[in-house]
N, CA, C and O atoms as a GROMACS GRO file, in nm:
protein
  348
    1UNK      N    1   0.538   1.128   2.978
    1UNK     CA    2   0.652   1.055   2.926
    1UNK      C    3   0.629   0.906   2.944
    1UNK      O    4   0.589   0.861   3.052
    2UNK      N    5   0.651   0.837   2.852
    2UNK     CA    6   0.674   0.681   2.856
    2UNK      C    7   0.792   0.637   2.913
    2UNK      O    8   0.906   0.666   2.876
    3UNK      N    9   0.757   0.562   3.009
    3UNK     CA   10   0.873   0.514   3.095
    3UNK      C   11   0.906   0.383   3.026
    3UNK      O   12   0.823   0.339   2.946
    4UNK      N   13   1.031   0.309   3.049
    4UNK     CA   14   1.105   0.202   2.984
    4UNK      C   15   0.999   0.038   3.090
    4UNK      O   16   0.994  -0.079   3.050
    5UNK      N   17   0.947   0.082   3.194
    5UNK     CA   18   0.821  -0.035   3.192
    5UNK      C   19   0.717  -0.029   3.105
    5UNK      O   20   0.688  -0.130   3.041
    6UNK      N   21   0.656   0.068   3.093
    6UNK     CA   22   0.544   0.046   2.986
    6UNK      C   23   0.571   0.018   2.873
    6UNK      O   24   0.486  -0.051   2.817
    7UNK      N   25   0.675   0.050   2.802
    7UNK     CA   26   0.767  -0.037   2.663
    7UNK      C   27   0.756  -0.116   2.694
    7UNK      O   28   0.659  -0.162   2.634
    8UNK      N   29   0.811  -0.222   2.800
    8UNK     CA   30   0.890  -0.337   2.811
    8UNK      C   31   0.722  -0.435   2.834
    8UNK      O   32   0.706  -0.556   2.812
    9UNK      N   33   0.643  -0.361   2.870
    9UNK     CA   34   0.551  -0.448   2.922
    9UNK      C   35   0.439  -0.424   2.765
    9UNK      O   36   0.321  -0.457   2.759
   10UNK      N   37   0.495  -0.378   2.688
   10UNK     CA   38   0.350  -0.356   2.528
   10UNK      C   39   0.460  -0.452   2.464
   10UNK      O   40   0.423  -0.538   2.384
   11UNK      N   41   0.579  -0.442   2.493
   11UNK     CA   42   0.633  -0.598   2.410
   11UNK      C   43   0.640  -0.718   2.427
   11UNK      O   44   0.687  -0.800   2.349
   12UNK      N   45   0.570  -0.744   2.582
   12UNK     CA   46   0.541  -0.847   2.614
   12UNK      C   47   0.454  -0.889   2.562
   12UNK      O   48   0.461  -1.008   2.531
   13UNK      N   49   0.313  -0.802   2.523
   13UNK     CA   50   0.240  -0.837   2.501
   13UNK      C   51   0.233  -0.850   2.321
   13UNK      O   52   0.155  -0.922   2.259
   14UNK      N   53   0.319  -0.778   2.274
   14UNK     CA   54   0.332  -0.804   2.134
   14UNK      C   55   0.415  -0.962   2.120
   14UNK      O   56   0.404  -1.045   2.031
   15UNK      N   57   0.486  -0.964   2.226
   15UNK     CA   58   0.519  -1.148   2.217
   15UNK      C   59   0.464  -1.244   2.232
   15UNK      O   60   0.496  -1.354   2.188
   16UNK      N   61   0.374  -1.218   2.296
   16UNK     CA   62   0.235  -1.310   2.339
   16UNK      C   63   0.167  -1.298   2.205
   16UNK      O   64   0.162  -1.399   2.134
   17UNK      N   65   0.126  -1.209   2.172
   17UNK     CA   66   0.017  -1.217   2.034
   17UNK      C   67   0.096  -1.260   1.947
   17UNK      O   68   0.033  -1.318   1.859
   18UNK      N   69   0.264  -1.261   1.919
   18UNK     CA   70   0.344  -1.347   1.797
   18UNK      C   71   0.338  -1.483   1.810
   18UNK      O   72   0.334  -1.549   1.706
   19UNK      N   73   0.338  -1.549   1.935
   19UNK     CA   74   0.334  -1.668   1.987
   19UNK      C   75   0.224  -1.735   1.964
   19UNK      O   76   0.231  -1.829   1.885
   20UNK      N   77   0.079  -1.698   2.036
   20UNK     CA   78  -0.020  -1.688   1.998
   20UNK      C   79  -0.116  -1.749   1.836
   20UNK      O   80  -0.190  -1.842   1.804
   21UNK      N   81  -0.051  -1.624   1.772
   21UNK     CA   82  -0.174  -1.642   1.660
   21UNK      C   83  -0.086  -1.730   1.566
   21UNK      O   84   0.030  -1.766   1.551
   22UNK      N   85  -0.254  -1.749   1.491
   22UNK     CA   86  -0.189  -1.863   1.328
   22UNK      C   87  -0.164  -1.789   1.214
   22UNK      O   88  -0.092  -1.826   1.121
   23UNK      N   89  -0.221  -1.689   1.220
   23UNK     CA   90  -0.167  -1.555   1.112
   23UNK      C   91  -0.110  -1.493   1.066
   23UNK      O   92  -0.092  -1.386   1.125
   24UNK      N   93  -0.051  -1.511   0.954
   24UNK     CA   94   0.126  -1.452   0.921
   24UNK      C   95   0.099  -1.358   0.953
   24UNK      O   96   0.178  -1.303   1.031
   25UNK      N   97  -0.007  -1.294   0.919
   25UNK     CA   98   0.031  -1.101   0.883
   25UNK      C   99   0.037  -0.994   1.023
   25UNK      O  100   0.091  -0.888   1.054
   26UNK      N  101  -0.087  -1.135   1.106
   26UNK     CA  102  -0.055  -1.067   1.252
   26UNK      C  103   0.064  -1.072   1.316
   26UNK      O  104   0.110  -0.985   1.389
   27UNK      N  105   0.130  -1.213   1.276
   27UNK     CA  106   0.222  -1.222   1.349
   27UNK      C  107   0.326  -1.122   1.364
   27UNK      O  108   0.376  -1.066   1.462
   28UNK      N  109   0.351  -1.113   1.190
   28UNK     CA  110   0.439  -0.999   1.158
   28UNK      C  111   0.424  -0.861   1.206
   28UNK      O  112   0.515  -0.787   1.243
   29UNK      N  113   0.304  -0.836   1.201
   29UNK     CA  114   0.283  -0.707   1.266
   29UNK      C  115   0.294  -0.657   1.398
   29UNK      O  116   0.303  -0.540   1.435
   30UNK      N  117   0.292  -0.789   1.483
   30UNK     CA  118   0.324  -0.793   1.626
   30UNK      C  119   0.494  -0.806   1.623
   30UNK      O  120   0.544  -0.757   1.724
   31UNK      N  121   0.564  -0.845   1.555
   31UNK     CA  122   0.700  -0.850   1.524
   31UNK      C  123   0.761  -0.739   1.493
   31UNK      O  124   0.865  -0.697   1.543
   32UNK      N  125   0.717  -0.706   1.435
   32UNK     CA  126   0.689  -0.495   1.429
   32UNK      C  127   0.734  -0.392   1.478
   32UNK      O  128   0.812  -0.299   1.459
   33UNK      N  129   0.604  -0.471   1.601
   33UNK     CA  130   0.586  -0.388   1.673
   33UNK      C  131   0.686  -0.381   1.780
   33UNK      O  132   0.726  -0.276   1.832
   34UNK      N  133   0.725  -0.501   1.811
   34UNK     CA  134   0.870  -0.536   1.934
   34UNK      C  135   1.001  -0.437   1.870
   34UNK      O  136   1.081  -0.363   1.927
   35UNK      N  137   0.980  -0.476   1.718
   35UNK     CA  138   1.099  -0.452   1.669
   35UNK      C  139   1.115  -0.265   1.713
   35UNK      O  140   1.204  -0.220   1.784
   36UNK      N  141   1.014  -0.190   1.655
   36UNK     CA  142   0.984  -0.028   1.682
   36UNK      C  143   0.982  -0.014   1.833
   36UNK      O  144   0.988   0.099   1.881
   37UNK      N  145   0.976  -0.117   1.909
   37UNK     CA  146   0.914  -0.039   2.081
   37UNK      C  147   1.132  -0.050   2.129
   37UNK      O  148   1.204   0.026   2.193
   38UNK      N  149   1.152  -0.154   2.074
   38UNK     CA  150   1.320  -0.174   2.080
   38UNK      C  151   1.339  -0.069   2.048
   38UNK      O  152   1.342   0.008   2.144
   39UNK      N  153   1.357  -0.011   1.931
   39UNK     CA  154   1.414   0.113   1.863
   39UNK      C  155   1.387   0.212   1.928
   39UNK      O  156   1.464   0.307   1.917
   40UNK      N  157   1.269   0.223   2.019
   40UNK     CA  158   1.239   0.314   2.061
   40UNK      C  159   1.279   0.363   2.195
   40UNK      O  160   1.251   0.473   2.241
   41UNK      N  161   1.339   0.280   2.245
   41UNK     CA  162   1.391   0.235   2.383
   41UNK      C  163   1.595   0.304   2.339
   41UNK      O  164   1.669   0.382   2.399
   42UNK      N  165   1.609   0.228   2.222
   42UNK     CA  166   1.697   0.253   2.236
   42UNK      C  167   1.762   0.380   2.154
   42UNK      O  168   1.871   0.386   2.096
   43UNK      N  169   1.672   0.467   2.166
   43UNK     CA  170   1.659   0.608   2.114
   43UNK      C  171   1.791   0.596   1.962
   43UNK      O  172   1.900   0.646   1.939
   44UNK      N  173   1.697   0.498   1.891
   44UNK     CA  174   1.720   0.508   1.755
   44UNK      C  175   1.665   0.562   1.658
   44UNK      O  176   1.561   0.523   1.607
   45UNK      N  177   1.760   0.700   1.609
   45UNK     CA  178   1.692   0.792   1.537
   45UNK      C  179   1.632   0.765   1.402
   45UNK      O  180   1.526   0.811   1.360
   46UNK      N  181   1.738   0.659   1.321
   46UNK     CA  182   1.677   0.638   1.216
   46UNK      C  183   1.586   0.537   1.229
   46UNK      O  184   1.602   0.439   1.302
   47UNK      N  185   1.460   0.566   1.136
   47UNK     CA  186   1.348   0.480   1.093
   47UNK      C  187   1.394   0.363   1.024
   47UNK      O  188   1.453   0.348   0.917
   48UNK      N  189   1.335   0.249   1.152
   48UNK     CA  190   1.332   0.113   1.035
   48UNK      C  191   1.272   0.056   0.920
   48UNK      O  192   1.156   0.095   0.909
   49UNK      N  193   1.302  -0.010   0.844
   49UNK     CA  194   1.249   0.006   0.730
   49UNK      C  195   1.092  -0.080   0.711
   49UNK      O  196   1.094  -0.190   0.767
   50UNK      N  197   1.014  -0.061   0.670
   50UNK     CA  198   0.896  -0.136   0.698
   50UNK      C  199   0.932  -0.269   0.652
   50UNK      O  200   1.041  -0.280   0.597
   51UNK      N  201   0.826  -0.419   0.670
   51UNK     CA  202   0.834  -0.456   0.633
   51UNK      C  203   0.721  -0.469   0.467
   51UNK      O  204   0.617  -0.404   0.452
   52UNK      N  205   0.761  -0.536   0.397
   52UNK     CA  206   0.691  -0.555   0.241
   52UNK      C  207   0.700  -0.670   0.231
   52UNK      O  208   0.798  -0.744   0.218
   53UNK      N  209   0.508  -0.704   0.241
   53UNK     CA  210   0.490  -0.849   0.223
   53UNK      C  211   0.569  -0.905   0.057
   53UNK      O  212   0.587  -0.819  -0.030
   54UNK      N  213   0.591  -0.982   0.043
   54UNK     CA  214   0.683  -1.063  -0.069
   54UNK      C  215   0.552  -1.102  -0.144
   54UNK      O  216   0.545  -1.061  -0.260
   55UNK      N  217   0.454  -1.169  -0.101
   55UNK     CA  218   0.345  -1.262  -0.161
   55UNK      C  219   0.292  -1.127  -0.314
   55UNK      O  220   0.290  -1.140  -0.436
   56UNK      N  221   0.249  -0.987  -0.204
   56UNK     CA  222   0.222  -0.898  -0.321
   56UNK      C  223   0.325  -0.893  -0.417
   56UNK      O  224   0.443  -0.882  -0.385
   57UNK      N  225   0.272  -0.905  -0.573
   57UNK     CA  226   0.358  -0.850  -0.655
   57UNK      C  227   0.252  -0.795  -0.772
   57UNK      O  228   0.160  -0.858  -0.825
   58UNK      N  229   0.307  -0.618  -0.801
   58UNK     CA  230   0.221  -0.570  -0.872
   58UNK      C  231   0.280  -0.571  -1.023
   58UNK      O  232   0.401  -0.566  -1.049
   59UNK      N  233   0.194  -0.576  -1.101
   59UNK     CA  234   0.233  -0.614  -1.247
   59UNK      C  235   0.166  -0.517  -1.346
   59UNK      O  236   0.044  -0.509  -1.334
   60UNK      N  237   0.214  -0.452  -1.427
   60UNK     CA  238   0.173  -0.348  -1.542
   60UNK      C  239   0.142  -0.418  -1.650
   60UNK      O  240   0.183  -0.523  -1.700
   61UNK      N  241   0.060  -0.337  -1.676
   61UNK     CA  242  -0.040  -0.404  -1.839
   61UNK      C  243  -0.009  -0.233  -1.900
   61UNK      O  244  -0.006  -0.118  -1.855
   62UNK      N  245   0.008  -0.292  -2.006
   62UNK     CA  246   0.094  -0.209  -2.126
   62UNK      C  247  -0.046  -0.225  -2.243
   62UNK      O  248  -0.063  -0.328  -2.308
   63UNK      N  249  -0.129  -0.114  -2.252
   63UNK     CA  250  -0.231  -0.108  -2.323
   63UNK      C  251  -0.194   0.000  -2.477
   63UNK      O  252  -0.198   0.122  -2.468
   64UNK      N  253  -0.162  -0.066  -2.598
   64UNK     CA  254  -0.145   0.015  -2.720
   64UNK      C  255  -0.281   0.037  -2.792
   64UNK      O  256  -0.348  -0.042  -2.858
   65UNK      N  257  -0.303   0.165  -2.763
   65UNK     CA  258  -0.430   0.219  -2.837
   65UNK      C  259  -0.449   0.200  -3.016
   65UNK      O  260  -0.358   0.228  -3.093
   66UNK      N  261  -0.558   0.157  -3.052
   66UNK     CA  262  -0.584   0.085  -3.124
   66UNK      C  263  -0.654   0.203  -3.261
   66UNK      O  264  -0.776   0.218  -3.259
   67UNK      N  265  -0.598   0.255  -3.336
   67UNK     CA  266  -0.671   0.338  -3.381
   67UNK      C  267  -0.652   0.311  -3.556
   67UNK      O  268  -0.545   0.290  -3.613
   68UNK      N  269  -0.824   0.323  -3.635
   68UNK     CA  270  -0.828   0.256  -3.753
   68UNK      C  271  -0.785   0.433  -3.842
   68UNK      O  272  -0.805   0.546  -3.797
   69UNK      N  273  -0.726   0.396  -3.967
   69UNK     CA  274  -0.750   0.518  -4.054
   69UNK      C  275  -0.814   0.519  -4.138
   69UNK      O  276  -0.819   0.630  -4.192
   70UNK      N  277  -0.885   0.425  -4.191
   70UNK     CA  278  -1.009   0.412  -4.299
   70UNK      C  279  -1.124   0.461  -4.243
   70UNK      O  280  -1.219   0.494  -4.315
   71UNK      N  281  -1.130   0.474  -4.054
   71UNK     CA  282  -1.257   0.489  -4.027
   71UNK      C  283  -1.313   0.633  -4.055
   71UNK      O  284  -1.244   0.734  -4.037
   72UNK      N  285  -1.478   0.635  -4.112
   72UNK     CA  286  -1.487   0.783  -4.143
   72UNK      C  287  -1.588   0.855  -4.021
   72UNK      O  288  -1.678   0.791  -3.967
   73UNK      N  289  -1.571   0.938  -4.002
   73UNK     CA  290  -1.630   1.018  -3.875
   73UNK      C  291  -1.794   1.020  -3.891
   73UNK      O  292  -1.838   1.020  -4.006
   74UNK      N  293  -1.873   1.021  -3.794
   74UNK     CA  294  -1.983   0.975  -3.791
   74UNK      C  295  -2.059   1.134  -3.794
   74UNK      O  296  -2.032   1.240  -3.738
   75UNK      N  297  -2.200   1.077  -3.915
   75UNK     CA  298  -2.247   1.171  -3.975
   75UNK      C  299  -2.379   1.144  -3.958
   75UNK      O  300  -2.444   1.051  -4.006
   76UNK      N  301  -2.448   1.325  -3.812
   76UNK     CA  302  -2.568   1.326  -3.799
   76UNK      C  303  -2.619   1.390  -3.899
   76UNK      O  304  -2.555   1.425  -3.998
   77UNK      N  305  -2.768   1.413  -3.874
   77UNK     CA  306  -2.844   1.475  -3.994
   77UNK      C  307  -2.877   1.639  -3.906
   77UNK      O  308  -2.904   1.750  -3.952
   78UNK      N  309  -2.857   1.584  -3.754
   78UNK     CA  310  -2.954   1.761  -3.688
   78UNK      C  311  -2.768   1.814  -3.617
   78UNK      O  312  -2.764   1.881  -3.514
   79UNK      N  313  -2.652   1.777  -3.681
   79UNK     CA  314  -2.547   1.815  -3.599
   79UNK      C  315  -2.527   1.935  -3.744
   79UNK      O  316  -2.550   1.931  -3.865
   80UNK      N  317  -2.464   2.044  -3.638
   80UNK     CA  318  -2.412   2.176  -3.689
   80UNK      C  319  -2.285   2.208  -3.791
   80UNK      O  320  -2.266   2.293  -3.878
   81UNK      N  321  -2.206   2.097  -3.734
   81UNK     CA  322  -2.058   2.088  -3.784
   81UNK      C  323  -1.986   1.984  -3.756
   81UNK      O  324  -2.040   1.888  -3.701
   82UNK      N  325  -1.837   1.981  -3.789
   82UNK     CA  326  -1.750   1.906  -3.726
   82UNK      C  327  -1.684   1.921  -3.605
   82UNK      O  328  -1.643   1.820  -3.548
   83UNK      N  329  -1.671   2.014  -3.565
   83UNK     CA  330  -1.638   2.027  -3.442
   83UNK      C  331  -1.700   2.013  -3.303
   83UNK      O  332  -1.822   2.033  -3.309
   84UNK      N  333  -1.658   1.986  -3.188
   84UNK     CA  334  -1.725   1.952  -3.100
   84UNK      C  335  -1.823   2.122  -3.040
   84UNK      O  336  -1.935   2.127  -2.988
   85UNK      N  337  -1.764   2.197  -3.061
   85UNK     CA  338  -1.822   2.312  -3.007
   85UNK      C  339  -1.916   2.397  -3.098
   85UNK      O  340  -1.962   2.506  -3.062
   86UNK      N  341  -1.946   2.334  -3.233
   86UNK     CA  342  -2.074   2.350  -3.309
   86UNK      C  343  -2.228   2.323  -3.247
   86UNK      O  344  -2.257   2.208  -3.217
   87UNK      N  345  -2.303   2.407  -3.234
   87UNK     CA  346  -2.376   2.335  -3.164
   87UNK      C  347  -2.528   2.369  -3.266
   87UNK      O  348  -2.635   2.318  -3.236
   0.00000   0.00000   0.00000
């Protein structure tokens, strides 16, 4: 069992590494981590919500397939048929 010193003393050290570094993402993640070792202490059942860096933003490309009707189907001299399973 985890006793309420060894919490208290991994958030010390997650305060030290927030203090510490020049790195947002560490920082945050050490911020985190205080925030979950709290929750955890204070036998909070529901899950906090992660955090979501802001900087990402994902963007959809909308691709319309391009298809000619004049084009005429391509004609070997050693192919069997039209179909793909002519062989």
């Amino acid at each position: 069992m985890i006793t309420a010193a060894q919490l208290l003393g991994e958030m010390e050290q997650q305060v030290r590494l927030a203090k510490q570094t020049q790195n947002e993402a560490t920082r945050r993640e050490a911020i985190y981590a205080v925030r979950t070792l709290c929750n955890l202490m204070l036998g909070d059942d529901r899950p906090s919500a992660p955090a979501i860096p802001q900087a990402i933003q994902m963007s959809t490309v909308h691709a319309t397939p391009i298809t000619s009707l004049s084009e005429q189907p391509l004609r070997e001299e050693d192919a069997n048929g039209e179909s793909l399973f002519d062989f």
